[in-house]
C-alpha positions in Angstrom: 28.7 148.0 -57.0 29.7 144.1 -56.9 28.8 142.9 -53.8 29.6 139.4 -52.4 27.4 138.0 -49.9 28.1 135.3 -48.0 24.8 134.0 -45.7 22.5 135.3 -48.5 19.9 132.9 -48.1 19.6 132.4 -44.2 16.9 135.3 -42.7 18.7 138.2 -43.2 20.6 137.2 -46.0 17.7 136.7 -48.4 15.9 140.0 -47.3 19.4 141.7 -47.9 19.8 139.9 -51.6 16.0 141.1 -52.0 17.1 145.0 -51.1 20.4 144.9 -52.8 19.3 143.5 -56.1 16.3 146.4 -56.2 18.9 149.1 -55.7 20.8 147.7 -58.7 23.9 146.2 -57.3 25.7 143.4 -58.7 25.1 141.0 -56.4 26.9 137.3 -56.2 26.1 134.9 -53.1 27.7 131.9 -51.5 25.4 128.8 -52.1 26.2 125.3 -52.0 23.6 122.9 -53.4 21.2 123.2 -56.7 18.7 123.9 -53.9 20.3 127.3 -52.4 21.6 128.2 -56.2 18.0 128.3 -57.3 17.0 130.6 -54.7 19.8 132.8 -54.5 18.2 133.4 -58.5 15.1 133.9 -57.5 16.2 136.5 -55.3 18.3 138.5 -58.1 21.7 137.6 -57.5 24.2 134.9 -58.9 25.4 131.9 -56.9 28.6 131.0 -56.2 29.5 127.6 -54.6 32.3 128.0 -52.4 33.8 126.5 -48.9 33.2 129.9 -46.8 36.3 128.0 -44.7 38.5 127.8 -47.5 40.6 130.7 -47.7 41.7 130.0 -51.5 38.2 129.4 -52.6 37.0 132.5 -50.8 39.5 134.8 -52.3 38.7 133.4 -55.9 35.0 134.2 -55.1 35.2 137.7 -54.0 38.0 138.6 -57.0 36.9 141.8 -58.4 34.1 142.7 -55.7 33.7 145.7 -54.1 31.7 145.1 -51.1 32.5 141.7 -48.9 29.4 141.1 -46.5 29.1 138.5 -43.8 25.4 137.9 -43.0 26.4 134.3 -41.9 24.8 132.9 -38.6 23.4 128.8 -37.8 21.1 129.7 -34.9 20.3 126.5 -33.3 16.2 125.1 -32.8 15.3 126.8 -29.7 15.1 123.9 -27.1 18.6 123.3 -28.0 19.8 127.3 -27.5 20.8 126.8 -23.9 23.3 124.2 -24.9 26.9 126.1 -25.4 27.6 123.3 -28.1 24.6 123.9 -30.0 26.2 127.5 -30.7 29.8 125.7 -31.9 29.3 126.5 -35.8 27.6 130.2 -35.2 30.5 130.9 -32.8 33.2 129.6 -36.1 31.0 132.3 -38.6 31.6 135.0 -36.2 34.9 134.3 -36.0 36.8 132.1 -38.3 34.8 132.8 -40.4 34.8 136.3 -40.6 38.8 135.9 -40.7 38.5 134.2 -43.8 36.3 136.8 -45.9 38.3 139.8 -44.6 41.5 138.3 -45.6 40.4 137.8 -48.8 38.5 141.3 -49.3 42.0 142.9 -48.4 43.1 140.6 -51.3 41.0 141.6 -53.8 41.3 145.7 -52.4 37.4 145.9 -51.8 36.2 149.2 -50.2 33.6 147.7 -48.0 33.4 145.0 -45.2 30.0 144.1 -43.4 30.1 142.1 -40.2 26.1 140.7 -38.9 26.4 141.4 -35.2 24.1 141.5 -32.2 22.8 143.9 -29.9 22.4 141.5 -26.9 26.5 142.1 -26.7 25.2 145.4 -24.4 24.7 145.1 -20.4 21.6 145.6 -19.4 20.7 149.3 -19.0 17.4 148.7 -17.3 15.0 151.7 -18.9 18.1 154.1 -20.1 18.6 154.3 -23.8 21.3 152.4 -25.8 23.5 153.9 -28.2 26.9 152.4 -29.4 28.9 154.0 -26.8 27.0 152.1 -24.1 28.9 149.2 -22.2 29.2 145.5 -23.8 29.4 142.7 -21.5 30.1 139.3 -22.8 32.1 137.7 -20.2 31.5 134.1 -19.7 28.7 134.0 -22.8 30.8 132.4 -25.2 28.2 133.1 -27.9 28.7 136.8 -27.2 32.5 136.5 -26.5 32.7 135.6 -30.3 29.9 138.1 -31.3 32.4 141.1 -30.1 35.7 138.9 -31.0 34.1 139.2 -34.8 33.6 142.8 -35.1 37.5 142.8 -34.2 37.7 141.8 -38.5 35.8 144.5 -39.5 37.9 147.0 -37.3 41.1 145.1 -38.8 40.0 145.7 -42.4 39.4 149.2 -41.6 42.9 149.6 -40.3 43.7 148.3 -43.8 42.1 151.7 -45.3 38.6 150.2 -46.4 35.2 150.6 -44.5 35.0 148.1 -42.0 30.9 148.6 -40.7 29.6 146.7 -37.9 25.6 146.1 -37.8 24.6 145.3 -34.4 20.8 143.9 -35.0 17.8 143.5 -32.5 15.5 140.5 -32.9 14.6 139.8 -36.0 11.0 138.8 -36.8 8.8 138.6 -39.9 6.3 136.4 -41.9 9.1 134.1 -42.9 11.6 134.1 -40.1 11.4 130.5 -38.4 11.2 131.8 -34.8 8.2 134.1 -35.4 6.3 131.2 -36.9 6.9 129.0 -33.8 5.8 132.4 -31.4 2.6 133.0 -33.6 2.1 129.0 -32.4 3.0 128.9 -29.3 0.6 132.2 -28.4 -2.3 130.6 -30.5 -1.7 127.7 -28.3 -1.9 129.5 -25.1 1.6 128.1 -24.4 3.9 131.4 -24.8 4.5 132.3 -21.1 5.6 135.6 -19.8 9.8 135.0 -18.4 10.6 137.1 -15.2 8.5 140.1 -14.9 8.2 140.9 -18.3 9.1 144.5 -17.6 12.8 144.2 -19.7 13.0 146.1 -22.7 13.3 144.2 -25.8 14.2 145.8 -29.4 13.3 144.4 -32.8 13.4 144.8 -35.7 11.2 143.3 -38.8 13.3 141.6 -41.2 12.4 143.3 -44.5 13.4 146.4 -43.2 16.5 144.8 -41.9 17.4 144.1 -44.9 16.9 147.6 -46.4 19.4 148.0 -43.7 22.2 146.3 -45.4 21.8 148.0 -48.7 22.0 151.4 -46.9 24.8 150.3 -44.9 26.8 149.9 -48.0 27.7 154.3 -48.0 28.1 154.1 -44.4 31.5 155.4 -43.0 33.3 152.6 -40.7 32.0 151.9 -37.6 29.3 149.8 -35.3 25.7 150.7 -35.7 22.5 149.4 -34.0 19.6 148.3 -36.0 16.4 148.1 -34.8 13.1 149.8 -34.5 12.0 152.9 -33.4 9.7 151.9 -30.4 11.5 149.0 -28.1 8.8 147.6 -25.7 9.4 145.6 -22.5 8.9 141.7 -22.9 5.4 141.8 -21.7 4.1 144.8 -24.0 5.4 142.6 -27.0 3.5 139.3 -25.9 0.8 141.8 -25.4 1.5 143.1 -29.2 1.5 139.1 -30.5 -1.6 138.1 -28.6 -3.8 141.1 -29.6 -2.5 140.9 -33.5 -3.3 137.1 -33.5 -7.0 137.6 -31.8 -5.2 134.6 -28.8 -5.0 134.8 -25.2 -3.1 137.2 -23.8 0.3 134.9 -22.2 0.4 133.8 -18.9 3.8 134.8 -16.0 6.5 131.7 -16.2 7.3 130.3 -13.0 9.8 131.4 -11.3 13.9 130.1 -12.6 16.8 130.6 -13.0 18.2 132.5 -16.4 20.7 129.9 -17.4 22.3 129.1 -20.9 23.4 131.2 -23.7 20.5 132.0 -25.3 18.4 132.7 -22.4 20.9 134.2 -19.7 21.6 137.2 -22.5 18.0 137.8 -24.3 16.5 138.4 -20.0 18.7 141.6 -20.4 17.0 145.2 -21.2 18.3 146.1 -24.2 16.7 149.5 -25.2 18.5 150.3 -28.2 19.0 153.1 -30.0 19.0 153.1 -34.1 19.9 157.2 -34.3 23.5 156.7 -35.4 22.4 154.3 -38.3 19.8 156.9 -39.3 22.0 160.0 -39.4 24.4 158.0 -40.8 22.5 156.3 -44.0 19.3 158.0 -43.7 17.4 154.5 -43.6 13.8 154.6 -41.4 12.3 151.1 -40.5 9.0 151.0 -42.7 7.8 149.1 -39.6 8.6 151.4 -36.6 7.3 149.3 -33.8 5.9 145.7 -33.1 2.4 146.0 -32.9 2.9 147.4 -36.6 5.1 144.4 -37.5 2.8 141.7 -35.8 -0.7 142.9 -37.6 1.0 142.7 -40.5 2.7 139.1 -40.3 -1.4 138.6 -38.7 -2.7 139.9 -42.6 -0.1 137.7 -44.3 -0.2 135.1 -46.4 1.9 131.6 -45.5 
């Protein structure tokens, strides 16, 4: 299948080009710069320079593909993540963005749409499990206002006839993946405290097999599905997880705050999410089912 990518070499994207490319797909990517072009190589797929803003540009890109997938995201450093403007060009991926590249795979009659999402859309559900039937709840989190306003493409191109498929990811974390680097740090440093009570369930899920995801998503039928690990763990087990895999002191309870801004407000929910659908669905299984697995194995790796 030709498959257009755009976001192929963010996180998920290059995982995804990774997984695509080794299930023999013809894979092309959006890349601007000799630097991105290079890697988007490296990675088995062709580059293809292109304004993902410019509807004419984007329709010329994905002529003749297949498969249109949107793993585009610009996730901000994370002392700037409780400013809402520092969310401004993630928020136009989601949305504009997505308009663009689903305008343009009705254009050139692909049969597949992929839209990134998130599972921190849910309400918090305490210890029950998540599936995606559970209640969203976004209002007055403009970051997930635009989260759910994006799937809204995929559901329009699957009014259209094709497969619109919605991937609702937990955390991602892995050897490469910029936030996990700055937690292995901050734990090593004895400066990774504990927020709330730590008792929250949080889901994950490790980015290699996230992108494994995408390439099995591909024969999906239309619809949202969760991806994540098998074993979500409240907050504290997975500091717990970190600390033991990286031979550090176990982290110590924040003090006492409130949750405010859009990053931090949404991740305090607990989120135990539910990949069953996905797995019935493609037949994917994480290779890493839970995080203690994930973290001794980013321990063993090499920078």
């Amino acid at each position: 299948m030709k498959v257009f990518v755009a976001g192929g070499t963010g996180v998920l994207g290059r995982a995804a080009l990774r997984a695509l490319a080794a299930a023999g797909h013809d894979v092309w990517a959006a890349a601007r710069g000799l630097e991105k072009a290079a890697l988007v190589r490296r990675l088995g797929a062709e580059p293809v320079d292109v304004d993902l803003y410019d509807p004419d540009a984007v329709r010329r890109a994905v002529a003749g593909c297949q498969a249109v997938l949107r793993l585009t995201t610009k996730i901000p450093p994370t002392a700037e993540r409780g400013r809402p403007e520092a969310w401004a060009e993630t928020n136009r991926l989601r949305t504009e963005g997505a308009r663009v590249l689903v305008d343009a795979a009705i254009a050139a009659r692909a049969r597949v749409y992929m839209h990134e999402s998130i599972v921190f859309v849910y309400a918090d559900a305490g210890g029950a499990w998540i599936t995606e039937d559970s209640r969203t709840d976004a209002e007055g989190d403009p970051v997930l206002e635009a989260a759910l306003a994006g799937e809204g493409e995929a559901a329009r191109f699957a009014r259209g006839g094709g497969r619109g498929v919605v991937l609702r990811f937990a955390r991602f974390y892995g050897p490469d993946e910029p936030s996990t680097q700055e937690t292995a740090a901050r734990v090593r440093g004895g400066a990774l405290e504990v927020v709330g009570n730590g008792h929250h369930y949080t889901s994950w899920i490790y980015v290699a097999d996230a992108g494994r995801a995408v390439a099995a998503a591909l024969d999906a039928p239309s619809g949202v599905y969760n991806v994540c690990d098998d074993e979500p763990v409240p907050l504290a087990d997975y500091l717990g997880a970190v600390a033991a895999a990286l031979g550090a002191p176990q982290p110590r309870p924040a003090p006492e705050g409130p949750a405010t801004g859009a990053d931090r407000a949404s991740r305090q929910r607990s989120l135990r999410v539910s990949n069953a659908r996905f797995t019935a669905a493609t037949g994917w299984v994480p290779f890493v089912r839970s995080v203690e697995d994930g973290w001794r194995l980013i321990a063993t790796s090499r920078p």
